[in-house]
C-alpha positions as CSV (number, residue, x, y, z in Angstrom):
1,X,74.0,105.9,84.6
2,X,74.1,102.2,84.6
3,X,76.9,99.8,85.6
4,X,77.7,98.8,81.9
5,X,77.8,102.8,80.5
6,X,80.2,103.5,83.8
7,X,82.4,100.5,82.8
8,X,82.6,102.0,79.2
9,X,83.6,105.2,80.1
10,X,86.4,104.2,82.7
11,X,87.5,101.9,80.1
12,X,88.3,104.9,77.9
13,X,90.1,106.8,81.1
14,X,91.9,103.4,81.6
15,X,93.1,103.0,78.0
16,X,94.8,106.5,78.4
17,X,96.3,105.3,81.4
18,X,97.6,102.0,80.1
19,X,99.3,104.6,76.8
20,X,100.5,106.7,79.8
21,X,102.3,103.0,81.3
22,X,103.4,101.8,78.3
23,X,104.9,104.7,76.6
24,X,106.8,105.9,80.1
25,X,108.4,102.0,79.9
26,X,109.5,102.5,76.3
27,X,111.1,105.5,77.0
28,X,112.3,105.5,80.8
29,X,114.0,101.7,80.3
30,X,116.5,102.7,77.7
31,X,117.3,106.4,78.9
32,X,117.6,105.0,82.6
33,X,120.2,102.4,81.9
34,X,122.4,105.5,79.1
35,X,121.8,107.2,82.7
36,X,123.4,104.5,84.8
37,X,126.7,104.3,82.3
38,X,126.8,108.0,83.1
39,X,126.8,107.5,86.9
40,X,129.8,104.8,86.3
41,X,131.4,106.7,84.1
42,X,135.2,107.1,85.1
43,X,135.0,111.1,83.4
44,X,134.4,112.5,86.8
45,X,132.2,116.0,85.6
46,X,130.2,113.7,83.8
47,X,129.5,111.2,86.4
48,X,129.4,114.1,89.0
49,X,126.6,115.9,87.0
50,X,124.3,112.8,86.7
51,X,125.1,111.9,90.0
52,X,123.8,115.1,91.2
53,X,120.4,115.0,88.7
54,X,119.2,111.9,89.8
55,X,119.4,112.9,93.2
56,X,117.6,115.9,92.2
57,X,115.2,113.9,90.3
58,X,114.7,111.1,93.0
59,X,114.4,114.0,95.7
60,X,111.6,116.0,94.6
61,X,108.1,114.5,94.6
62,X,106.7,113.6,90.9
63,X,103.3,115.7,91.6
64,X,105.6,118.2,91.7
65,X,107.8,117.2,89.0
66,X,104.5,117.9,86.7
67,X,103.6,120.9,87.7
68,X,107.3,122.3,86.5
69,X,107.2,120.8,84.0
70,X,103.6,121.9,82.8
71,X,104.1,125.1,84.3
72,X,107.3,126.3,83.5
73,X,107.6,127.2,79.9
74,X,104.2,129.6,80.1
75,X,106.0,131.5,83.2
76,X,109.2,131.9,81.4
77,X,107.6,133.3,78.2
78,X,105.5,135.2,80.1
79,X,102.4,133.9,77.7
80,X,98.6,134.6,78.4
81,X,98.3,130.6,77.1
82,X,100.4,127.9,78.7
83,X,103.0,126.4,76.2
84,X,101.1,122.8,76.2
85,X,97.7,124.7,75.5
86,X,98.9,126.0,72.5
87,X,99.7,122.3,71.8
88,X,96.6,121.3,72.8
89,X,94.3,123.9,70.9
90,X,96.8,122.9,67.9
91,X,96.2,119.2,67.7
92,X,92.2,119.7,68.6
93,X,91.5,122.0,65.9
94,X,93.5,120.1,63.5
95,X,92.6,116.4,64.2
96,X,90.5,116.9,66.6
97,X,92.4,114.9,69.6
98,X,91.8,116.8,72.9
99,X,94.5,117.2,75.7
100,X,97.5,116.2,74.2
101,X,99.8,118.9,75.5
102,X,99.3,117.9,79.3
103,X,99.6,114.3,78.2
104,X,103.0,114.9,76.5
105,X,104.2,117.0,79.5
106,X,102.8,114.4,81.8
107,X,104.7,111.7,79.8
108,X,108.1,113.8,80.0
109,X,108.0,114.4,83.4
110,X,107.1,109.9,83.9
111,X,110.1,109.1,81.8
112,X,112.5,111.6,83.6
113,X,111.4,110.4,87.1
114,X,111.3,106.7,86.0
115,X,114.4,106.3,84.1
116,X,116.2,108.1,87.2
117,X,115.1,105.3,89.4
118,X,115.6,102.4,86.9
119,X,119.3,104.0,86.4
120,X,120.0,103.6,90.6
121,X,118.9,99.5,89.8
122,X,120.6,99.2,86.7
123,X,123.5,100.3,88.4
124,X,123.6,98.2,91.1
125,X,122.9,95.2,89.5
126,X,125.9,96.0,87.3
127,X,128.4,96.8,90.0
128,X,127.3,93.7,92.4
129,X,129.0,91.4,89.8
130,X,132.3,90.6,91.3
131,X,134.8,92.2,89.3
132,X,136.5,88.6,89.3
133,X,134.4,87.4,86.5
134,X,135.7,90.2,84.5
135,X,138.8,89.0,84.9
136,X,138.1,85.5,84.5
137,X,136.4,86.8,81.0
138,X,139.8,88.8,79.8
139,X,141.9,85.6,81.0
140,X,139.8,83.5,78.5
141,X,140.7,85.9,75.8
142,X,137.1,86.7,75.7
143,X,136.6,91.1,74.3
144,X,134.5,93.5,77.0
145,X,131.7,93.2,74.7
146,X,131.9,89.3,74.9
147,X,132.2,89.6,78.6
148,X,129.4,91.9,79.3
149,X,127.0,90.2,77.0
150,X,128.0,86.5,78.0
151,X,128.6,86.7,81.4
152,X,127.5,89.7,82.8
153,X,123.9,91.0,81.3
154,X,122.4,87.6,82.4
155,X,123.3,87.5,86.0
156,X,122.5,91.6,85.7
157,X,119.2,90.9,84.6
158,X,118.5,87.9,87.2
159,X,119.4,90.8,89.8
160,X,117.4,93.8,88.6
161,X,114.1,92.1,87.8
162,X,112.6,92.1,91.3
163,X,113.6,95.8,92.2
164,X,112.4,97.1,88.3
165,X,109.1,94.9,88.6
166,X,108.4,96.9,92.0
167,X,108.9,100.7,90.4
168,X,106.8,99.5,87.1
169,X,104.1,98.4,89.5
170,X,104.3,101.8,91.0
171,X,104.0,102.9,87.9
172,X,100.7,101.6,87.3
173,X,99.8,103.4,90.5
174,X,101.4,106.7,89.9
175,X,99.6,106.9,86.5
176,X,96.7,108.6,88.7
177,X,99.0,111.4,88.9
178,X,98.1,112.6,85.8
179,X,95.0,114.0,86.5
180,X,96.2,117.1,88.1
181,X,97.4,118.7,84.9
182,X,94.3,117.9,83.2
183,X,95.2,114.4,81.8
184,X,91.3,112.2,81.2
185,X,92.8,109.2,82.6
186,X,90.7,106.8,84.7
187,X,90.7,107.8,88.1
188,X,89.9,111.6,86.1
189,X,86.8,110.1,84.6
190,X,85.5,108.7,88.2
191,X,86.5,112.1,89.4
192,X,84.0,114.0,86.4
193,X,81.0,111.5,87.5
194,X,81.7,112.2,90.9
195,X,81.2,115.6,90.4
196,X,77.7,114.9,88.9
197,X,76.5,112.9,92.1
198,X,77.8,109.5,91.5
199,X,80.4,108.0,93.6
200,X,80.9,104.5,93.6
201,X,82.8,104.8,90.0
202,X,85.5,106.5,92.1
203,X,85.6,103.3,94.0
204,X,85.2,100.9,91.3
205,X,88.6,102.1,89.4
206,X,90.7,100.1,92.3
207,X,89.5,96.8,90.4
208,X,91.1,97.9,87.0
209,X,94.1,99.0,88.9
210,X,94.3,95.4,91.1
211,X,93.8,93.1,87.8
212,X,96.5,95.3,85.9
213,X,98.8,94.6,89.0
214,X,97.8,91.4,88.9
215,X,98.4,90.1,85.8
216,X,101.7,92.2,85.5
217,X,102.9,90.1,88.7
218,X,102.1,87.1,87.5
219,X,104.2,88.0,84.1
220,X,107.2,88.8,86.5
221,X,106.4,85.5,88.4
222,X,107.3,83.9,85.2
223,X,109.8,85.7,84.2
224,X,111.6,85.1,87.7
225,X,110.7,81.4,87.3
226,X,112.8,81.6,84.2
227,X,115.8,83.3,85.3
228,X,116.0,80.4,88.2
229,X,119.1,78.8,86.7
230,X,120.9,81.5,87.9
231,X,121.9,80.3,91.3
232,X,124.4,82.4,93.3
């Protein structure tokens, strides 16, 4: 194989990975920060019970997290085929898209593990605002809503930028994780020529990965750059 039919073929892997990123940050964003009200929340069995799942979540490996995840369902229903194969025989004799049930479990299992660690930095960015602004905000007659969307988000979002551009970086990385449970994502497809004697695609993956990184960095850069005006 030649350098441009290698390139064409991790391009496909890498364009699964990039769905794998993108959907995971539409879904994880949102459900982490619902996640981080529940940590604040001043109902104690509901705080205490997300308390103790993002610790769980946060304190088991995400390899790991995939293989439950995939796993799991088949062993509890005791089925000859896996629950996601019957998913995945469904959507390839029908439309003819292979592997979608270890993508979607894969894709569960991201947006679990992610929005548990993007609900620890929403968190903190909300409770490191001095709870003297609050007051300022109720003193200028100003509603919670007011106060929170005027004085508060900003500053919050100033704050959580450098932390959340870190975990969707390792994001990027993690994405390789995939491949265990059967996902065809890039590092999968350098893997499957590997296997056929040719080795340097394996290699060659780190340069998609390093200009994804890069130009993500260079977004957050700028979006730093931006958010400047807020000066402690």
């Amino acid at each position: 194989m030649d350098f441009i039919s290698v390139t064409l073929q991790l391009l496909e892997g890498f364009g699964v990975t990039c769905l794998l990123f993108i959907l995971t940050l539409i879904f994880s964003l949102p459900l982490g920060l619902l996640i981080s009200f529940c940590t604040m929340s001043k109902f104690k069995p509901i705080k205490a019970v997300f308390k103790v799942f993002v610790w769980i979540i946060r304190g088991i490996p995400l390899m790991l997290q995939l293989f439950m995840i995939y796993y799991l369902p088949g062993i509890l229903s005791n089925s000859s085929l896996s629950f996601w194969g019957n998913i995945d025989n469904t959507f390839y004799f029908n439309y003819g898209i292979d592997n979608v049930g270890c993508f979607i479990a894969t894709l569960i299992a991201f947006v679990i593990n992610y929005a548990c660690y993007f609900s620890e930095i929403f968190r903190g960015g909300i409770e490191s605002i001095s709870q003297g602004q609050y007051k300022a905000g109720k003193m200028l007659g100003l509603t919670k809503y007011q106060i929170f969307s005027k004085i508060v988000l900003l500053q919050v979002i100033k704050r959580i930028v450098p932390p959340t551009a870190n975990e969707i970086i390792t994001l990027v990385k993690d994405t390789a994780l995939a491949r265990v449970i059967g996902v065809i994502e890039i590092i999968k497809v350098a893997d499957i020529m590997s296997s056929k004697g040719l080795i340097w695609p394996l290699f060659y993956t780190g340069v998609f990965y390093l200009i994804f990184v890069g130009v993500l960095t260079l977004i957050f850069n700028q979006v730093e750059k931006r958010l400047d005006y807020f000066k402690s």
